[in-house]
DSSP file (Angstrom, degrees, kcal/mol; ACC not computed):
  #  RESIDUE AA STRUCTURE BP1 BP2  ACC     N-H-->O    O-->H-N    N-H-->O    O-->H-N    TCO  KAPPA ALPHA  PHI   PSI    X-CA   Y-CA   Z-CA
    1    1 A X              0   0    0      0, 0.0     2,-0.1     0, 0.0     3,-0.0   0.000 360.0 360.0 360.0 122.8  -19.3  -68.3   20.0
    2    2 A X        -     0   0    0      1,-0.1     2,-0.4     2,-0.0     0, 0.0  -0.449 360.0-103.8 -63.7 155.1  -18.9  -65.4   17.5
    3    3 A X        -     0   0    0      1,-0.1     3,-0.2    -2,-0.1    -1,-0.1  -0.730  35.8-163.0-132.9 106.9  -16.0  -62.5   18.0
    4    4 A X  S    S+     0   0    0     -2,-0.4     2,-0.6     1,-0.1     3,-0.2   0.518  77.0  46.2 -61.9 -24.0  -17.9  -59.6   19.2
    5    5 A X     >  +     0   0    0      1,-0.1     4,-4.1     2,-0.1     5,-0.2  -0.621  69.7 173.0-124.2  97.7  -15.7  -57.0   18.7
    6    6 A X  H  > S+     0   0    0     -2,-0.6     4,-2.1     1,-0.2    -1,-0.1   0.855  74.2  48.0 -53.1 -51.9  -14.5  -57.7   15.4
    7    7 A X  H  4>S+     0   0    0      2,-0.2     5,-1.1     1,-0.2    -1,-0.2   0.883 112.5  52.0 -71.9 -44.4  -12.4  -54.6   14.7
    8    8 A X  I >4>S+     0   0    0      1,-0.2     3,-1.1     2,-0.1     5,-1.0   0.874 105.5  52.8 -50.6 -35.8  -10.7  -55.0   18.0
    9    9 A X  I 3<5S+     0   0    0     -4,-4.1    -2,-0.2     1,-0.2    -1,-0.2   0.974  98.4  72.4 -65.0 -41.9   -9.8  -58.5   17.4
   10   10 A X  I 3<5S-     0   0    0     -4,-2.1    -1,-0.2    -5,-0.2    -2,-0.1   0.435 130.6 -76.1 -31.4  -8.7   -8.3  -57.3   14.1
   11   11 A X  I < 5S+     0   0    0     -3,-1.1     4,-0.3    -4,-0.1    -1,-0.2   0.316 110.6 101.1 127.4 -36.4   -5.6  -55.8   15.7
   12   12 A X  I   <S+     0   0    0     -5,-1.1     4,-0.2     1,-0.2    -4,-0.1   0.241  72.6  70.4 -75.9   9.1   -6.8  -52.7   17.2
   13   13 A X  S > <S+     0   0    0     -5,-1.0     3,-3.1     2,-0.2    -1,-0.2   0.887  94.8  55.5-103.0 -64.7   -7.0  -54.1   20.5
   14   14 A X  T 3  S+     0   0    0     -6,-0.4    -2,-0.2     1,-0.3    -1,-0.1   0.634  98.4  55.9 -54.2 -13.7   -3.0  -54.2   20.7
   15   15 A X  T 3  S+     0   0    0     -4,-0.3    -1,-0.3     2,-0.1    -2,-0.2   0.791  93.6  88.7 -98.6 -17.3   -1.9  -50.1   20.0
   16   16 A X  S <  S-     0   0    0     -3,-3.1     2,-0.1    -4,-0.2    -3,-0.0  -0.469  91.4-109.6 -90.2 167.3   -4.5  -49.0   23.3
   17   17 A X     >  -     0   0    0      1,-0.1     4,-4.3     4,-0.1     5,-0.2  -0.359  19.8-104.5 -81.5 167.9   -2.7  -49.1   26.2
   18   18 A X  H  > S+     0   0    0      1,-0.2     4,-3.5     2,-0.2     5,-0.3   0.870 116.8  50.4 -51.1 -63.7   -3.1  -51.5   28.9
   19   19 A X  H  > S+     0   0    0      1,-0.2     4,-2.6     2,-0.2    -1,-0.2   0.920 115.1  49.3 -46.1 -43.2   -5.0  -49.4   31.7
   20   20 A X  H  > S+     0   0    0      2,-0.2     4,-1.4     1,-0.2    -2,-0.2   0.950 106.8  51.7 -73.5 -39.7   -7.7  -48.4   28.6
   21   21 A X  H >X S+     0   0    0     -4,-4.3     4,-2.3     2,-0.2     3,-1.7   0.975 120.3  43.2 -51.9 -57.3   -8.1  -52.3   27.5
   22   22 A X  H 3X S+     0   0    0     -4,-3.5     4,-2.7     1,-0.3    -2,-0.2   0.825 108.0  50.0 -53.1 -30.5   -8.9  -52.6   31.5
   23   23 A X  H 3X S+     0   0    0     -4,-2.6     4,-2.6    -5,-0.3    -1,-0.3   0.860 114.6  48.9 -82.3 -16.0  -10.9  -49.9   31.9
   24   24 A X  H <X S+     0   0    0     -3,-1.7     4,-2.5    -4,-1.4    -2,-0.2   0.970 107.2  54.9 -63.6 -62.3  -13.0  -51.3   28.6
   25   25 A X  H  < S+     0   0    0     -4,-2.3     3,-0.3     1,-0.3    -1,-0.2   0.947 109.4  49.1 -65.7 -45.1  -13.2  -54.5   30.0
   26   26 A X  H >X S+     0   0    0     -4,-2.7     3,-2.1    -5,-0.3     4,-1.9   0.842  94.4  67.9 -71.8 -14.5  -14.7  -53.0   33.1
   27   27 A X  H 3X S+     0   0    0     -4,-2.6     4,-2.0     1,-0.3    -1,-0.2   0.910 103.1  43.5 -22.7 -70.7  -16.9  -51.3   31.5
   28   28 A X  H 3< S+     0   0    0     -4,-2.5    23,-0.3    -3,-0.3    -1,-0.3   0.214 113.6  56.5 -81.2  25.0  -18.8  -54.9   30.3
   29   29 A X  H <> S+     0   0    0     -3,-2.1     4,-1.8    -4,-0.2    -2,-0.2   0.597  99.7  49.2 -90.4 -31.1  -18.4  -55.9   33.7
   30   30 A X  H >X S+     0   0    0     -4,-1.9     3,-2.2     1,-0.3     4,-1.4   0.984 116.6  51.8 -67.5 -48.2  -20.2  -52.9   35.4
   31   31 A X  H 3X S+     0   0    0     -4,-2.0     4,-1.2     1,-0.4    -1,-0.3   0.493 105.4  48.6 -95.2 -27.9  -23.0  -53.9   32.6
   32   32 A X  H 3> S+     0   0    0     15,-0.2     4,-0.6    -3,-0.2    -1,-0.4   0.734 114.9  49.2 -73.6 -36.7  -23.1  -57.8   33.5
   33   33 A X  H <X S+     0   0    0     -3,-2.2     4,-1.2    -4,-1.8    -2,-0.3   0.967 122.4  39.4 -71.0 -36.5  -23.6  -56.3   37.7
   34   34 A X  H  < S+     0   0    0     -4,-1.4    -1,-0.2     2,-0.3    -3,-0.2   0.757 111.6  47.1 -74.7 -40.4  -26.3  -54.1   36.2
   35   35 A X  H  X>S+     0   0    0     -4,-1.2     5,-1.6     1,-0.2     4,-1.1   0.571 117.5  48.9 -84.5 -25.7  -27.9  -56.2   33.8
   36   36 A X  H  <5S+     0   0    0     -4,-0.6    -2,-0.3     1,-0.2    -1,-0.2   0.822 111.4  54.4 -98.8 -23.4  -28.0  -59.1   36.9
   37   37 A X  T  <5S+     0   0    0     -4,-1.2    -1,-0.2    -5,-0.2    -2,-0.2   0.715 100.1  50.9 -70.9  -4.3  -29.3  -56.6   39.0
   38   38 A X  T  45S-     0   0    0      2,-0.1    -2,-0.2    -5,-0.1    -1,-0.2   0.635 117.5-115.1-100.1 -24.7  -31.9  -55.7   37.0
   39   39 A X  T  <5S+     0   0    0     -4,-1.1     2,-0.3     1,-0.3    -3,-0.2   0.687  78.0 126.3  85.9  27.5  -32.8  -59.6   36.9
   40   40 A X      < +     0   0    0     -5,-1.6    -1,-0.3     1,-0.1    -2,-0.1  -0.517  30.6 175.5 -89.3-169.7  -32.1  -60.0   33.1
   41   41 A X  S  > S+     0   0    0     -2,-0.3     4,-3.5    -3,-0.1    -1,-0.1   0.028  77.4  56.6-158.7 -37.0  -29.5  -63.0   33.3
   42   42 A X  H  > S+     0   0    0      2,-0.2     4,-1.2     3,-0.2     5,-0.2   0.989 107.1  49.1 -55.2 -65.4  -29.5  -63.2   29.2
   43   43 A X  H  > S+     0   0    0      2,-0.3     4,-3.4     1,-0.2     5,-0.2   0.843 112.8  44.6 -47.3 -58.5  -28.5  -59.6   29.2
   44   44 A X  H  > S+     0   0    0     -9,-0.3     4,-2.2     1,-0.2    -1,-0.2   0.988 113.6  58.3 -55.9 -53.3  -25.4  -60.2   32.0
   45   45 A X  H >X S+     0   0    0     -4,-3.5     4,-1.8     1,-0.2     3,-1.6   0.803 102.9  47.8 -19.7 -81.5  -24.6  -63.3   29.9
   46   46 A X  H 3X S+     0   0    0     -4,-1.2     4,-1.9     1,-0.3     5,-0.5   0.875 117.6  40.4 -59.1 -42.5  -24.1  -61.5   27.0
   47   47 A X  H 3X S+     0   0    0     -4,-3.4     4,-1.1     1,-0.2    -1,-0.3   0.835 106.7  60.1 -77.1  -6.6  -21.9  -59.1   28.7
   48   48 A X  H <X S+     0   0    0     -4,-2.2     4,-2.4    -3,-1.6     5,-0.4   0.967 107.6  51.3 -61.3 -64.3  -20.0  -61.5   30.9
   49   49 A X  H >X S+     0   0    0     -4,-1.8     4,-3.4     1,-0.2     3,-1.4   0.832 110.8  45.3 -42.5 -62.9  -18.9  -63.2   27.4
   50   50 A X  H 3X S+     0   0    0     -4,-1.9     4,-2.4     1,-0.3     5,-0.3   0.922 110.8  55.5 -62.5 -55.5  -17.5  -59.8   25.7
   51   51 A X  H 3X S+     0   0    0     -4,-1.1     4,-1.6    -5,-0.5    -1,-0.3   0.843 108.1  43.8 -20.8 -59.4  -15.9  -59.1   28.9
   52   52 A X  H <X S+     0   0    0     -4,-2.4     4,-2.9    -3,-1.4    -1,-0.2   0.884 114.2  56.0 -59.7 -38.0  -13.9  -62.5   28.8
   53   53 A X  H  < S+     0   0    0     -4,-3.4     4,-0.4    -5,-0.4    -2,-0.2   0.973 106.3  50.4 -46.0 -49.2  -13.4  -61.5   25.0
   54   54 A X  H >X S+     0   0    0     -4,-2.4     3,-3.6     1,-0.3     4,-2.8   1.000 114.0  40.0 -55.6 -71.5  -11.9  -58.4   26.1
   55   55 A X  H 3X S+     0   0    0     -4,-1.6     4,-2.2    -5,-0.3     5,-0.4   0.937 109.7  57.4 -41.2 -35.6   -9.5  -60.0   28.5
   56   56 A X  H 3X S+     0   0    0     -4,-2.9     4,-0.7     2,-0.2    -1,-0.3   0.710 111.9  49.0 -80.5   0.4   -8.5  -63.2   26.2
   57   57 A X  H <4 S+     0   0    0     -3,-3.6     4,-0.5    -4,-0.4     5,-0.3   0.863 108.4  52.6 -95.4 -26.7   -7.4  -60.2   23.6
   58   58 A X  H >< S+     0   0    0     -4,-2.8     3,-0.8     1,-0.3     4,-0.3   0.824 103.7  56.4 -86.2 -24.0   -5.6  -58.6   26.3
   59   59 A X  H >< S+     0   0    0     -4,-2.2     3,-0.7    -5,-0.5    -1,-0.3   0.907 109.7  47.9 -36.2 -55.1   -3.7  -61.9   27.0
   60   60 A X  T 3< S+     0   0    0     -4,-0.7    -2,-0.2    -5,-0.4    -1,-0.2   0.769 113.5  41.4 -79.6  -4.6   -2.6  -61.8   23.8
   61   61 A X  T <  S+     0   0    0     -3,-0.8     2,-0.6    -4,-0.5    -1,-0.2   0.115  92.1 100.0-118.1  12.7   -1.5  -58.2   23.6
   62   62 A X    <   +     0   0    0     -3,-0.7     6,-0.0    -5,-0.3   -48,-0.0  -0.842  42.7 170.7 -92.5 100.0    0.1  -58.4   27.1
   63   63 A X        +     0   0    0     -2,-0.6     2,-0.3     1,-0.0    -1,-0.2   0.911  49.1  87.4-100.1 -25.0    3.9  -58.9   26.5
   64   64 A X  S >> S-     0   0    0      1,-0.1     3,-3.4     2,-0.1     4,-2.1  -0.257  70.9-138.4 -43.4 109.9    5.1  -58.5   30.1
   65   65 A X  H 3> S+     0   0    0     -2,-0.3     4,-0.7     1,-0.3     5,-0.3   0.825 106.3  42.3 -16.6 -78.8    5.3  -61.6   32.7
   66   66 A X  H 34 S+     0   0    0      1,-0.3     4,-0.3     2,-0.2    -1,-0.3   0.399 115.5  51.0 -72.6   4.8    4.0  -59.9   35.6
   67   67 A X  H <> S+     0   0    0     -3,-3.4     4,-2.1     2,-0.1    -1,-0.3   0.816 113.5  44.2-110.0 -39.7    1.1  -57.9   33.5
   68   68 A X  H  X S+     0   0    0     -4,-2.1     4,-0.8    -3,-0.2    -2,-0.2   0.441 109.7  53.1 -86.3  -1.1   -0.3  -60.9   31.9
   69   69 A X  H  X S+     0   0    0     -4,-0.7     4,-3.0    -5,-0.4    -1,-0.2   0.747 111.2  54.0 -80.4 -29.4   -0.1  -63.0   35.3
   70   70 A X  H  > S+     0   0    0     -4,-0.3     4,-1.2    -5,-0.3     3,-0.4   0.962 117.7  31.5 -48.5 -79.2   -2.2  -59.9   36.5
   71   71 A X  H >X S+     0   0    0     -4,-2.1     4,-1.1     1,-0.3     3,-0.8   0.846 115.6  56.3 -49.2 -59.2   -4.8  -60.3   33.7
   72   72 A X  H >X S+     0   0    0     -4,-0.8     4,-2.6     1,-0.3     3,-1.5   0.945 110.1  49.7 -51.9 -60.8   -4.6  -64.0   33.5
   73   73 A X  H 3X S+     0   0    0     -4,-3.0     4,-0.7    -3,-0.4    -2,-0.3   0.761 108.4  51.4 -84.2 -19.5   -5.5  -64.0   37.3
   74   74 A X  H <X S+     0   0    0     -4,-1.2     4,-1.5    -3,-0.8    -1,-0.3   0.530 107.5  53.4 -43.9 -24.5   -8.4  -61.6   36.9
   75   75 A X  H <X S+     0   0    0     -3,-1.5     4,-1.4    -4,-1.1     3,-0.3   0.907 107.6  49.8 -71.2 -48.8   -9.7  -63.8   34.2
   76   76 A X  H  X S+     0   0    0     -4,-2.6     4,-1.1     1,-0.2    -2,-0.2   0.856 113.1  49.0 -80.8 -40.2   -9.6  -66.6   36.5
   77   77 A X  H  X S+     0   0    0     -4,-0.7     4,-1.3    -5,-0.4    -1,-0.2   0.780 107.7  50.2 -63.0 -45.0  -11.3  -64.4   39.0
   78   78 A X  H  X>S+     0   0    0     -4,-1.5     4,-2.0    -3,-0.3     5,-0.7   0.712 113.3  49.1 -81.7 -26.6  -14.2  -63.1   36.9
   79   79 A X  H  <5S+     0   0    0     -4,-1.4    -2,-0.2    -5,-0.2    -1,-0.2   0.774 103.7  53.9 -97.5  -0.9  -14.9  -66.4   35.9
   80   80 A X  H  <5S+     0   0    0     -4,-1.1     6,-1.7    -5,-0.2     7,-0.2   0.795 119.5  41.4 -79.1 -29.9  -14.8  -67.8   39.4
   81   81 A X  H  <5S+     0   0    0     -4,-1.3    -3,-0.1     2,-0.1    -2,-0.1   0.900 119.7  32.7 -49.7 -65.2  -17.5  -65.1   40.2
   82   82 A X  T  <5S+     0   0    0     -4,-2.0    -3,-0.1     1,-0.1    -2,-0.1   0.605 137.9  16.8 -94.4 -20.6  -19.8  -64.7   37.5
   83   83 A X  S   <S+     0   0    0     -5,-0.7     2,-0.3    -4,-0.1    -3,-0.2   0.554 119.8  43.9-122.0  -7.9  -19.9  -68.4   36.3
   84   84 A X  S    S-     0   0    0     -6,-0.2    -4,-0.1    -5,-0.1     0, 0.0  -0.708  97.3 -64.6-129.1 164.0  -18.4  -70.5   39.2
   85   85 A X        -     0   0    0     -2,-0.3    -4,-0.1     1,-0.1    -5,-0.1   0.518  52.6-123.5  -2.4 -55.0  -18.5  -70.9   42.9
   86   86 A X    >   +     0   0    0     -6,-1.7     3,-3.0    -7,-0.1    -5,-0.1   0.628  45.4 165.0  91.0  13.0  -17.2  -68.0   44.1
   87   87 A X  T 3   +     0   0    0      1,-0.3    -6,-0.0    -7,-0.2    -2,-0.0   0.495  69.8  56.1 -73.2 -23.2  -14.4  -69.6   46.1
   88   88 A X  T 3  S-     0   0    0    -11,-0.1    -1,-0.3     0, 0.0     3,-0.1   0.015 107.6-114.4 -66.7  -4.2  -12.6  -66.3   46.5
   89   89 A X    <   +     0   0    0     -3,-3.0    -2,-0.1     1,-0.2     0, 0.0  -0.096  48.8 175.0  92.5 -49.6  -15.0  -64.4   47.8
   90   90 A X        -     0   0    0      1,-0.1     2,-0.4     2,-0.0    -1,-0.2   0.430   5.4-174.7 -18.6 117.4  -15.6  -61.9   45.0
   91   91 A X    >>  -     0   0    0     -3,-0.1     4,-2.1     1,-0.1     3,-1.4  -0.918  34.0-109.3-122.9 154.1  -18.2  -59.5   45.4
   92   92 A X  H 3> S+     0   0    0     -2,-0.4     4,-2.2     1,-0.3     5,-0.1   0.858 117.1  52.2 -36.8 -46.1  -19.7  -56.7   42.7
   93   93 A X  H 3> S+     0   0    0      2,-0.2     4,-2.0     3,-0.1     5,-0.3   0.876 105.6  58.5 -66.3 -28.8  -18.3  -53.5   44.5
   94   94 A X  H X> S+     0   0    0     -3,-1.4     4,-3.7     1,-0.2     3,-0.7   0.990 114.1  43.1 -61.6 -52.7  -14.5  -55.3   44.5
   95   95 A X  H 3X S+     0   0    0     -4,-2.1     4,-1.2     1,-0.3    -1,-0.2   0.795 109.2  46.7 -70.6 -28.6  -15.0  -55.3   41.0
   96   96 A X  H 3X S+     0   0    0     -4,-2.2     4,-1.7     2,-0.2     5,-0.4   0.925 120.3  45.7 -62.8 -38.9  -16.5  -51.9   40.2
   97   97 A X  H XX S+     0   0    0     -4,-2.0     4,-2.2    -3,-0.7     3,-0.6   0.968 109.9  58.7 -68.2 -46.3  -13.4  -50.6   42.6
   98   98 A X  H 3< S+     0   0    0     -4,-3.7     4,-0.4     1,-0.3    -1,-0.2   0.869 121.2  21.9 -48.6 -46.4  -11.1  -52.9   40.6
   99   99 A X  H 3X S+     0   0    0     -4,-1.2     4,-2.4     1,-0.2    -1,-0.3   0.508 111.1  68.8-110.0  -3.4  -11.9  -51.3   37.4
  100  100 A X  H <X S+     0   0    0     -4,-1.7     4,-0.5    -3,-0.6     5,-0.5   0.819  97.7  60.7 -68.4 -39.6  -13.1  -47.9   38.4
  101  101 A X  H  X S+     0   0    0     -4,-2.2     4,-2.0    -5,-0.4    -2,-0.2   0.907 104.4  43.3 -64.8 -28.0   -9.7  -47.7   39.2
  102  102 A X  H  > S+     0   0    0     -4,-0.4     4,-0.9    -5,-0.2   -79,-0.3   0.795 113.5  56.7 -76.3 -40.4   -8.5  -48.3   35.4
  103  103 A X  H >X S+     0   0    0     -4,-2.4     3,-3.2   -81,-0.2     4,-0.8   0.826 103.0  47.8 -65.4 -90.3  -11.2  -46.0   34.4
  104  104 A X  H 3X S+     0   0    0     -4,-0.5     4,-1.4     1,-0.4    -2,-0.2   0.652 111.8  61.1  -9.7 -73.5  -10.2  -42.8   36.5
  105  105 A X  H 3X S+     0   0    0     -4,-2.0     4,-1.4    -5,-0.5    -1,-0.4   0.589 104.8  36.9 -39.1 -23.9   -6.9  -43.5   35.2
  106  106 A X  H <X S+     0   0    0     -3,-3.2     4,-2.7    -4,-0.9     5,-0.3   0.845 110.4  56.4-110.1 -28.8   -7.3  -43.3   31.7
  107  107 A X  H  < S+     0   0    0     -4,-0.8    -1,-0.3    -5,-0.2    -2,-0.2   0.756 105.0  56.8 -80.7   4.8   -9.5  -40.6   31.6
  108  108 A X  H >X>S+     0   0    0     -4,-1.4     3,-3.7    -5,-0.2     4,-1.7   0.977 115.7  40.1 -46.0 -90.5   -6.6  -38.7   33.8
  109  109 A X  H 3<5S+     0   0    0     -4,-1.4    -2,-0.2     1,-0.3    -3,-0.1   0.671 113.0  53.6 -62.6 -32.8   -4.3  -39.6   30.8
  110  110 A X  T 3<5S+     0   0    0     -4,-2.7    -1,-0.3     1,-0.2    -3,-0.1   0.556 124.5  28.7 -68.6  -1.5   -7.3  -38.8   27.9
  111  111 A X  T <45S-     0   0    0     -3,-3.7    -2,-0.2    -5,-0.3    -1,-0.2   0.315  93.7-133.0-147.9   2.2   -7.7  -35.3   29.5
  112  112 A X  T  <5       0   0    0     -4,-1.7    -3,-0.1     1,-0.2    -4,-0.1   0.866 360.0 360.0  81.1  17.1   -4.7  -34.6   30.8
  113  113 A X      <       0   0    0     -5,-0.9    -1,-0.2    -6,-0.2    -5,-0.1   0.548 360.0 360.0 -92.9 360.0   -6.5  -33.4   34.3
C-alpha cells in the first residue's frame, strides 16, 4: 500500500497537536460511514486505509503512555468495526460522537470561540 499523505508522513504529522491529528482522522472516518452509506464500498475502503494511516502516524507521534494506549485502542476498535466482527459493538454514530468531539475542540482552539 502507498503513503497517502506523503507530506504528513514527512514529519508534519508530529508539530499538530493531538486533538487536530484526531479530529483529521475523523474526518476520513465520517467519509468511510458516508461513502458505505452511499453503497460505494471501494470509496469507504479507500478512506478506511488513510484513516488507519492517520492513526499509525499518530502512534508514532504520541509520546505519552496513557495517549498512545488511547489511540492504539481506537485503532484496534476501528478496525474491529470496519474490517472485522464487530465484537465490541461499535456502531457509526459512536464514532461520529467519538470524533465530533475532537473536531469541536479544535475548532474552539483555531478560533478562539
Amino acid at each position: 500500500m502507498s503513503i497517502q499523505h506523503q507530506t504528513l508522513a514527512a514529519g508534519k504529522w508530529q508539530k499538530i497537536p493531538l486533538a487536530e491529528q484526531l479530529a483529521n482522522v475523523g474526518s476520513e472516518v465520517e467519509r468511510t460511514i458516508s461513502w458505505k452509506e452511499r453503497g460505494n464500498l471501494d470509496y469507504s475502503r479507500q478512506a478506511f486505509d488513510r484513516a488507519l494511516e492517520l492513526l499509525s502516524l499518530t502512534k508514532d507521534a504520541v509520546k505519552d503512555g496513557s495517549k498512545l494506549r488511547e489511540v492504539s485502542r481506537v485503532y484496534e476498535l476501528l478496525v474491529d468495526y470496519f474490517a472485522g466482527e464487530n465484537k465490541f459493538k461499535s456502531s457509526d454514530q459512536i464514532w461520529r460522537n467519538y470524533f465530533n468531539s475532537y473536531t469541536y475542540l479544535t475548532a474552539l482552539r483555531r478560533f478562539k470561540v
